[in-house]
Backbone atoms as SQL, in Angstrom:
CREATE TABLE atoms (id INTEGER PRIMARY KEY, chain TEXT, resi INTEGER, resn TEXT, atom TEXT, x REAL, y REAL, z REAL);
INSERT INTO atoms VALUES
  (1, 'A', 1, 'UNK', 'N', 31.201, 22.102, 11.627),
  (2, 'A', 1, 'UNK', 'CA', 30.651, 22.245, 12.950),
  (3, 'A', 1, 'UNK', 'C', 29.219, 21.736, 12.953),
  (4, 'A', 2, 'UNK', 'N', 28.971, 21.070, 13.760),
  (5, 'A', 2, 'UNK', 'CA', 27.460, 20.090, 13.899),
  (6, 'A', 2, 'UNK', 'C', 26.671, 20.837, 14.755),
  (7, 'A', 3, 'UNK', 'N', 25.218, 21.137, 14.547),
  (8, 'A', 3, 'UNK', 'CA', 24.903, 22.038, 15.629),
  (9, 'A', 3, 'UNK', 'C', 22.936, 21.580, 15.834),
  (10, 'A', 4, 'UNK', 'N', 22.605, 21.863, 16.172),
  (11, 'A', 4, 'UNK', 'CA', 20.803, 21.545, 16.553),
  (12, 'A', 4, 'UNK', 'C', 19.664, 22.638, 16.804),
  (13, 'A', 5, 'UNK', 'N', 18.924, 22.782, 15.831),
  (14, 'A', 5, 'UNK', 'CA', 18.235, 24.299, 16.008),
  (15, 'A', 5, 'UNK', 'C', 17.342, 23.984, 17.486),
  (16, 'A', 6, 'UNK', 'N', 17.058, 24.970, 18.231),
  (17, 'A', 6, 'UNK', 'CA', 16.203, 24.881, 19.873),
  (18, 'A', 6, 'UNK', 'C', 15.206, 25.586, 19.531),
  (19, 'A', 7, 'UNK', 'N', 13.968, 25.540, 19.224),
  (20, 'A', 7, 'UNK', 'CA', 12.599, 26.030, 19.294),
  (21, 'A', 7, 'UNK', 'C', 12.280, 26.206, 17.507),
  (22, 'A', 8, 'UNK', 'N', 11.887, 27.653, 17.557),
  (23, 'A', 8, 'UNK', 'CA', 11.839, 28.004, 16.343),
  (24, 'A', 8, 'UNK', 'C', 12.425, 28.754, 15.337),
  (25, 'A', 9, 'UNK', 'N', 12.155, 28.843, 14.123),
  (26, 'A', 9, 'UNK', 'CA', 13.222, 29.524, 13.520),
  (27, 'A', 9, 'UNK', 'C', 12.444, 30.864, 12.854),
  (28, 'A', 10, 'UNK', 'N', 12.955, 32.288, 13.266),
  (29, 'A', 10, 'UNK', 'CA', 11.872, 33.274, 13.693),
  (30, 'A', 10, 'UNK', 'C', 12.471, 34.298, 12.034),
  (31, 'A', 11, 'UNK', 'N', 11.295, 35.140, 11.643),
  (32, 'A', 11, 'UNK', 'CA', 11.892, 35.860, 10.504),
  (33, 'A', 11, 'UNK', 'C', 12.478, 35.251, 9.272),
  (34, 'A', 12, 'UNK', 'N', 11.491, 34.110, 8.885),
  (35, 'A', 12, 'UNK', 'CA', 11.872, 33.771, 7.570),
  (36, 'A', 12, 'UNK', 'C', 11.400, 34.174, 6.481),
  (37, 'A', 13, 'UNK', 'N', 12.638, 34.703, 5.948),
  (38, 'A', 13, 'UNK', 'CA', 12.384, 34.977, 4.334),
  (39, 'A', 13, 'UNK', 'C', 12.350, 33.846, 3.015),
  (40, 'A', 14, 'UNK', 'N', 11.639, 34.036, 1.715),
  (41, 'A', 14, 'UNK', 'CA', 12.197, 33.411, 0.866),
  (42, 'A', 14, 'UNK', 'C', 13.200, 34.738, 0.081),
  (43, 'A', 15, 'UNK', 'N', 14.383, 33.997, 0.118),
  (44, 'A', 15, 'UNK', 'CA', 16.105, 34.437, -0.995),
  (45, 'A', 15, 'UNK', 'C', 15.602, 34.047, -2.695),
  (46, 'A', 16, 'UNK', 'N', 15.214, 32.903, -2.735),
  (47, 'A', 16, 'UNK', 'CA', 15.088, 32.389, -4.005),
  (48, 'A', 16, 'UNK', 'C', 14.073, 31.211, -4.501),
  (49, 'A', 17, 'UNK', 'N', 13.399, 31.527, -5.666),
  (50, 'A', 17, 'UNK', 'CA', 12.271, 29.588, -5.540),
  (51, 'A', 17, 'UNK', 'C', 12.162, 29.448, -7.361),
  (52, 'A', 18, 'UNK', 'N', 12.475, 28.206, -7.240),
  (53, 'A', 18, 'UNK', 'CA', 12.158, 27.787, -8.836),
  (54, 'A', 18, 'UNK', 'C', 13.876, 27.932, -9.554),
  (55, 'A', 19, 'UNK', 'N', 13.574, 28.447, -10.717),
  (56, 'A', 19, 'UNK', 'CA', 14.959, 28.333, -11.471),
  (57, 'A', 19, 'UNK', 'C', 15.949, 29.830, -10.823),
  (58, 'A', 20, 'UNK', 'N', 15.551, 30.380, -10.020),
  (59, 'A', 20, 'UNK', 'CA', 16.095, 31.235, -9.129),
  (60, 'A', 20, 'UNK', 'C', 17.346, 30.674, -8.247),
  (61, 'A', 21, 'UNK', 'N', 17.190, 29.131, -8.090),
  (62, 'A', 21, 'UNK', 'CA', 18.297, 28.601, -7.184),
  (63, 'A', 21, 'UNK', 'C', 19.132, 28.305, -8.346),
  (64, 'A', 22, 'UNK', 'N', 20.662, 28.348, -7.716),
  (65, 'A', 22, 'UNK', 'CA', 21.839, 27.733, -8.158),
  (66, 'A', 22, 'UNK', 'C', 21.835, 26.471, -8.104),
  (67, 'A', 23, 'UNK', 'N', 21.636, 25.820, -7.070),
  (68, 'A', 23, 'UNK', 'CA', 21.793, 24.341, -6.779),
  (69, 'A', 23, 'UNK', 'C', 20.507, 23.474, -7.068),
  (70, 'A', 24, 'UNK', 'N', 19.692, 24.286, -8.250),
  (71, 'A', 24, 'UNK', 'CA', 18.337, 22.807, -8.556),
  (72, 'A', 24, 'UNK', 'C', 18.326, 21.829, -8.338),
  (73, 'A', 25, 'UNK', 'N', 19.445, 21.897, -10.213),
  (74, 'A', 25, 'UNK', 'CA', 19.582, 20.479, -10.313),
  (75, 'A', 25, 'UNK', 'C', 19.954, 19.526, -9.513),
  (76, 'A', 26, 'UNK', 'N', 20.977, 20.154, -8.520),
  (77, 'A', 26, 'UNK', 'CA', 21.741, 19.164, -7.419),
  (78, 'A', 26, 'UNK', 'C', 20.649, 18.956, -6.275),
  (79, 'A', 27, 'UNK', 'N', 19.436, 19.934, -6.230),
  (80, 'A', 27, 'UNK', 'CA', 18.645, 19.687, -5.266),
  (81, 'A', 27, 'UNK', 'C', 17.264, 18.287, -5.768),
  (82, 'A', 28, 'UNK', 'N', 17.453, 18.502, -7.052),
  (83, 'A', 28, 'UNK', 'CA', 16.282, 17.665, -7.503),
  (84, 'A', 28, 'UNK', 'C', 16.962, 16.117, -7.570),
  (85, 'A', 29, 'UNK', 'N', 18.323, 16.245, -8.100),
  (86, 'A', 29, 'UNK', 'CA', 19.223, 14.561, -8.241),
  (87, 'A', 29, 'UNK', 'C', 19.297, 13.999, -6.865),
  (88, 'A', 30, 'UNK', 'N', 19.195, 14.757, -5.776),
  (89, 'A', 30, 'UNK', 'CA', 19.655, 14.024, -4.330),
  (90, 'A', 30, 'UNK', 'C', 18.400, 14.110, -3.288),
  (91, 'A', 31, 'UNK', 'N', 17.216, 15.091, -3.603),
  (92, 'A', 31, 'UNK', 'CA', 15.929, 14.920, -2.891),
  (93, 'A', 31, 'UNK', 'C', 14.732, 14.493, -3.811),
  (94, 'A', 32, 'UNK', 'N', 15.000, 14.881, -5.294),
  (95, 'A', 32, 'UNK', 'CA', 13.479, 14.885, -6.199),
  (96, 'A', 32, 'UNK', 'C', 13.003, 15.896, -6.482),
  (97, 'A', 33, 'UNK', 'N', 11.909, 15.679, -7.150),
  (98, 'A', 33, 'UNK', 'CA', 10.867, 16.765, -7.805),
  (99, 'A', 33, 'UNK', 'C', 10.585, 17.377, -6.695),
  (100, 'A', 34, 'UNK', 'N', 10.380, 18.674, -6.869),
  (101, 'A', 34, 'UNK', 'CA', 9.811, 19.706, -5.739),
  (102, 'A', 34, 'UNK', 'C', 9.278, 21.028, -5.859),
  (103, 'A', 35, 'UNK', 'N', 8.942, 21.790, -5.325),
  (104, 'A', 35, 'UNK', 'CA', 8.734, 23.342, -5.440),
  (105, 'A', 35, 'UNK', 'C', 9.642, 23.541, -4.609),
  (106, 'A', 36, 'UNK', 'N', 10.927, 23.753, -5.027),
  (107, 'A', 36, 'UNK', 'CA', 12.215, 24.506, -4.315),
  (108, 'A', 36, 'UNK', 'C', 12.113, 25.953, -3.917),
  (109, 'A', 37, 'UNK', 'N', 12.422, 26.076, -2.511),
  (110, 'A', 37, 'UNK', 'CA', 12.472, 27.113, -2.032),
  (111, 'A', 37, 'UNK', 'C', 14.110, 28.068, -1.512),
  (112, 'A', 38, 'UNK', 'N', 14.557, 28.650, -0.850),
  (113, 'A', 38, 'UNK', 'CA', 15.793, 28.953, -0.757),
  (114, 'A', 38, 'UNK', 'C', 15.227, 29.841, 0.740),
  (115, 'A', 39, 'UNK', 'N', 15.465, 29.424, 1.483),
  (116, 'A', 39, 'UNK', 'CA', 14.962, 30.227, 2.720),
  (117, 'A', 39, 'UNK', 'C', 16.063, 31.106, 3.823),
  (118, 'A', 40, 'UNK', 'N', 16.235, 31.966, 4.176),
  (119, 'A', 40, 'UNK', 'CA', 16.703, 32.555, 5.213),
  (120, 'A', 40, 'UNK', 'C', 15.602, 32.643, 6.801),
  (121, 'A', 41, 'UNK', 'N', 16.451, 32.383, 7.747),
  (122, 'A', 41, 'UNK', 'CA', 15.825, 32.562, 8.901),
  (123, 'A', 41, 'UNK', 'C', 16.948, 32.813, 10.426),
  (124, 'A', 42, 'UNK', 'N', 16.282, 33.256, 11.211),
  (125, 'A', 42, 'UNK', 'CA', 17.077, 33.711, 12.447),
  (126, 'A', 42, 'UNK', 'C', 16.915, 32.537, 13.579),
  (127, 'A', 43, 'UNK', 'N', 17.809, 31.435, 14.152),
  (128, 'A', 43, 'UNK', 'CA', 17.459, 30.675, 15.228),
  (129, 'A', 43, 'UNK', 'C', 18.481, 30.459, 16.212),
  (130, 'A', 44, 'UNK', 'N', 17.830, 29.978, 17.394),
  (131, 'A', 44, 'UNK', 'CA', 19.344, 29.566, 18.566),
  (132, 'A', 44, 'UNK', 'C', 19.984, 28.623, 18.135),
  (133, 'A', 45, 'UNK', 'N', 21.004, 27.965, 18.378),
  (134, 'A', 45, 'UNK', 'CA', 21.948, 26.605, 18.271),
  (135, 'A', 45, 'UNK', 'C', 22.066, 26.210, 19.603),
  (136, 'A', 46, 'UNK', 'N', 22.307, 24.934, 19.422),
  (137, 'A', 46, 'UNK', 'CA', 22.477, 24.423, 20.534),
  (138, 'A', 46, 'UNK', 'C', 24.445, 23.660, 19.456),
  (139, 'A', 47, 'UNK', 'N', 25.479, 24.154, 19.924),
  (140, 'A', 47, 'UNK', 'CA', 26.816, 23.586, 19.496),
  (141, 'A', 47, 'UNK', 'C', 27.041, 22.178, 19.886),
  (142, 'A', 48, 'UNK', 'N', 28.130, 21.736, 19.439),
  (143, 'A', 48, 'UNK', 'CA', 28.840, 20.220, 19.502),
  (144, 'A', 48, 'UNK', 'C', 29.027, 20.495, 21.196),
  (145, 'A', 49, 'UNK', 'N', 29.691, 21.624, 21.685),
  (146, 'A', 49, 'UNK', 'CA', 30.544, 21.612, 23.186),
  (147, 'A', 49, 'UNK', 'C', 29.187, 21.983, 24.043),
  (148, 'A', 50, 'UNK', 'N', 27.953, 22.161, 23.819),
  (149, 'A', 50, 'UNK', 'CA', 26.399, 22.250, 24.425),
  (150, 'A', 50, 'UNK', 'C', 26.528, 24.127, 24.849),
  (151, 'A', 51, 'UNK', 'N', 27.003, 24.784, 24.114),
  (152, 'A', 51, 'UNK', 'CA', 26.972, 26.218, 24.088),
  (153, 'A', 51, 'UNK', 'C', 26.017, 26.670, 23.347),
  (154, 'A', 52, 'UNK', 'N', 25.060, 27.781, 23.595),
  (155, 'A', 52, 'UNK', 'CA', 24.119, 27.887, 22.897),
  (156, 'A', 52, 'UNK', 'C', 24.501, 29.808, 22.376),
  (157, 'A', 53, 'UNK', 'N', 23.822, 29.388, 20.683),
  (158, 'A', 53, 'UNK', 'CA', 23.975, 30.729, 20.167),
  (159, 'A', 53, 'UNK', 'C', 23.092, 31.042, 19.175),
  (160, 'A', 54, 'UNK', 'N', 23.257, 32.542, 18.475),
  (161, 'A', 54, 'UNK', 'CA', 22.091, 32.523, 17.304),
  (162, 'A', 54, 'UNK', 'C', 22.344, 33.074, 16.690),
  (163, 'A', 55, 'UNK', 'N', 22.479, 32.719, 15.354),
  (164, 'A', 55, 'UNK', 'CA', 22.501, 32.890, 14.099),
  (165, 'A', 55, 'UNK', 'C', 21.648, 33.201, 13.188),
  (166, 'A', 56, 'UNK', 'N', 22.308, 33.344, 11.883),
  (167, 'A', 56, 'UNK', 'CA', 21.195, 33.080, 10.792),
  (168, 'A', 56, 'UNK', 'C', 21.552, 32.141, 10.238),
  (169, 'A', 57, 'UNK', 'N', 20.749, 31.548, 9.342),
  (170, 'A', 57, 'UNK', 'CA', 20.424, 30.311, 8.921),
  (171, 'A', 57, 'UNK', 'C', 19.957, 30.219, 7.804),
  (172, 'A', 58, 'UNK', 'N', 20.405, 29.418, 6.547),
  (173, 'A', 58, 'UNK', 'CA', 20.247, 29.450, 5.517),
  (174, 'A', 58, 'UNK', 'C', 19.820, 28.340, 4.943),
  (175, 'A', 59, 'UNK', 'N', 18.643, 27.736, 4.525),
  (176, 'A', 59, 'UNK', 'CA', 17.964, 26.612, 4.307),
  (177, 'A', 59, 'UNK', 'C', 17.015, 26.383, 2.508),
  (178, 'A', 60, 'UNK', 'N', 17.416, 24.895, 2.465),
  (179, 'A', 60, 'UNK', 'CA', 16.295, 24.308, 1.039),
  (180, 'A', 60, 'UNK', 'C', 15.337, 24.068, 1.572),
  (181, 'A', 61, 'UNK', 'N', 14.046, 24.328, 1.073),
  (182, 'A', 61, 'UNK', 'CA', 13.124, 23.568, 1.801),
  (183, 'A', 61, 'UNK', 'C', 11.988, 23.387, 0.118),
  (184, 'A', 62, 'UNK', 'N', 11.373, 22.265, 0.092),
  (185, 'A', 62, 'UNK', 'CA', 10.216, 21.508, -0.604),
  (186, 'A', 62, 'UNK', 'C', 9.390, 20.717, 0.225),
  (187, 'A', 63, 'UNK', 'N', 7.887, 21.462, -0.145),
  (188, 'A', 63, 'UNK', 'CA', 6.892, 20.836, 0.409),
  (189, 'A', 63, 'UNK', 'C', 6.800, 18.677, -0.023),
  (190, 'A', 64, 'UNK', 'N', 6.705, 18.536, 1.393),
  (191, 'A', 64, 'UNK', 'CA', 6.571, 16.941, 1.173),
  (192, 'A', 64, 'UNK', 'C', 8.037, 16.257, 1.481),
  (193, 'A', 65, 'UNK', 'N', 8.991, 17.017, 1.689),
  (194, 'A', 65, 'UNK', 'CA', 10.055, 16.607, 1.843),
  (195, 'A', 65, 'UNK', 'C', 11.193, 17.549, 2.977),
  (196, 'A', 66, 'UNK', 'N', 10.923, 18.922, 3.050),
  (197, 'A', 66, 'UNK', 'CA', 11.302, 19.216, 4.388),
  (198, 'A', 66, 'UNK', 'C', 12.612, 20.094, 3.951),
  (199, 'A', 67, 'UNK', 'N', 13.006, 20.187, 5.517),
  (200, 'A', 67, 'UNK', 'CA', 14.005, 21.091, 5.204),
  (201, 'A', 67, 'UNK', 'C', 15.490, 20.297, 4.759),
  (202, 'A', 68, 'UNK', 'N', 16.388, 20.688, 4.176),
  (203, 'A', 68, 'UNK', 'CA', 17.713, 20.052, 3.694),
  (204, 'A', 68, 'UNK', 'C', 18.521, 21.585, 3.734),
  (205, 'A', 69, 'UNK', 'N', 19.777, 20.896, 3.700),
  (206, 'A', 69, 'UNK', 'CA', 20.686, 21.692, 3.937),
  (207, 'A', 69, 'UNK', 'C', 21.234, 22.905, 4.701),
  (208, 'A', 70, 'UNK', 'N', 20.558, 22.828, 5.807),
  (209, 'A', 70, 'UNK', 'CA', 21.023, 24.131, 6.551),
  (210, 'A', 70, 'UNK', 'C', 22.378, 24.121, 6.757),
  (211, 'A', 71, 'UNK', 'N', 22.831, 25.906, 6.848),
  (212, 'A', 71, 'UNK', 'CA', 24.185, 26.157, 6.729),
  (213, 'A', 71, 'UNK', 'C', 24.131, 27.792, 7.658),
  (214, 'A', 72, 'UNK', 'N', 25.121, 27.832, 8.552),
  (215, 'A', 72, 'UNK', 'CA', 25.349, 28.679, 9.193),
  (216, 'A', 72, 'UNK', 'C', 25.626, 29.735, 8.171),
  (217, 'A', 73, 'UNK', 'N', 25.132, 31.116, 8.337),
  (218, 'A', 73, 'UNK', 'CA', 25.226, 31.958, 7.316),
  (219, 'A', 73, 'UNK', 'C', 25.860, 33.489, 8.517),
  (220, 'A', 74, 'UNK', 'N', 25.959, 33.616, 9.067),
  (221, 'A', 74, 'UNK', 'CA', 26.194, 34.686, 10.300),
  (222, 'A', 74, 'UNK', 'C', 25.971, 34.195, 11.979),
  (223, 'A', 75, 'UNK', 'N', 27.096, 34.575, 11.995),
  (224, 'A', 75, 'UNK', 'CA', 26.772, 34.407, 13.998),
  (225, 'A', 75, 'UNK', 'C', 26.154, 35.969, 14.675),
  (226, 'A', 76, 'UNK', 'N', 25.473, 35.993, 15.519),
  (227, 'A', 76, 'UNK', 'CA', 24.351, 37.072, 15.898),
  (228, 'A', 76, 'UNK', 'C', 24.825, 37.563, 17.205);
C-alpha cells in the first residue's frame, strides 16, 4: 500500500541506534556510512484511494541522508 505523510510526524521516539539495529548492514550496503537511527512516530496518511488516516510509523533515519524506509506499523 503506497501512502504520503501530511504535515508532521508528532511523538518521535528513538526504538534503536548503532549496532542496536537488525538491518545495519543492509542499511549501510544500500544508503552508506551513517549514524543509524531506528525511529517510531505518530502521522496522518494521505492513501492510494485519497482517504486520509493515522498511524504509527516506523522509520531509518541518518543524518545527511534522511529518512528511508518507512513502514506502517499500526492503524490509529
Amino acid at each position: 500500500m503506497r501512502f504520503e505523510i501530511v504535515g508532521e510526524i508528532s511523538n518521535v521516539e528513538i526504538i534503536a541506534q548503532g549496532n542496536a539495529i537488525r538491518e545495519l548492514a543492509l542499511l549501510r550496503n544500500q544508503y552508506g556510512l551513517g549514524n543509524w537511527r531506528k525511529k517510531k512516530g505518530i502521522a496522518q496518511l494521505r492513501l492510494d484511494d485519497g482517504s486520509m488516516a493515522m498511524a504509527e510509523v516506523h522509520w531509518y533515519e541518518a543524518h545527511g541522508i534522511g529518512k528511508v524506509k518507512i513502514k506502517i506499523k499500526e492503524w490509529l
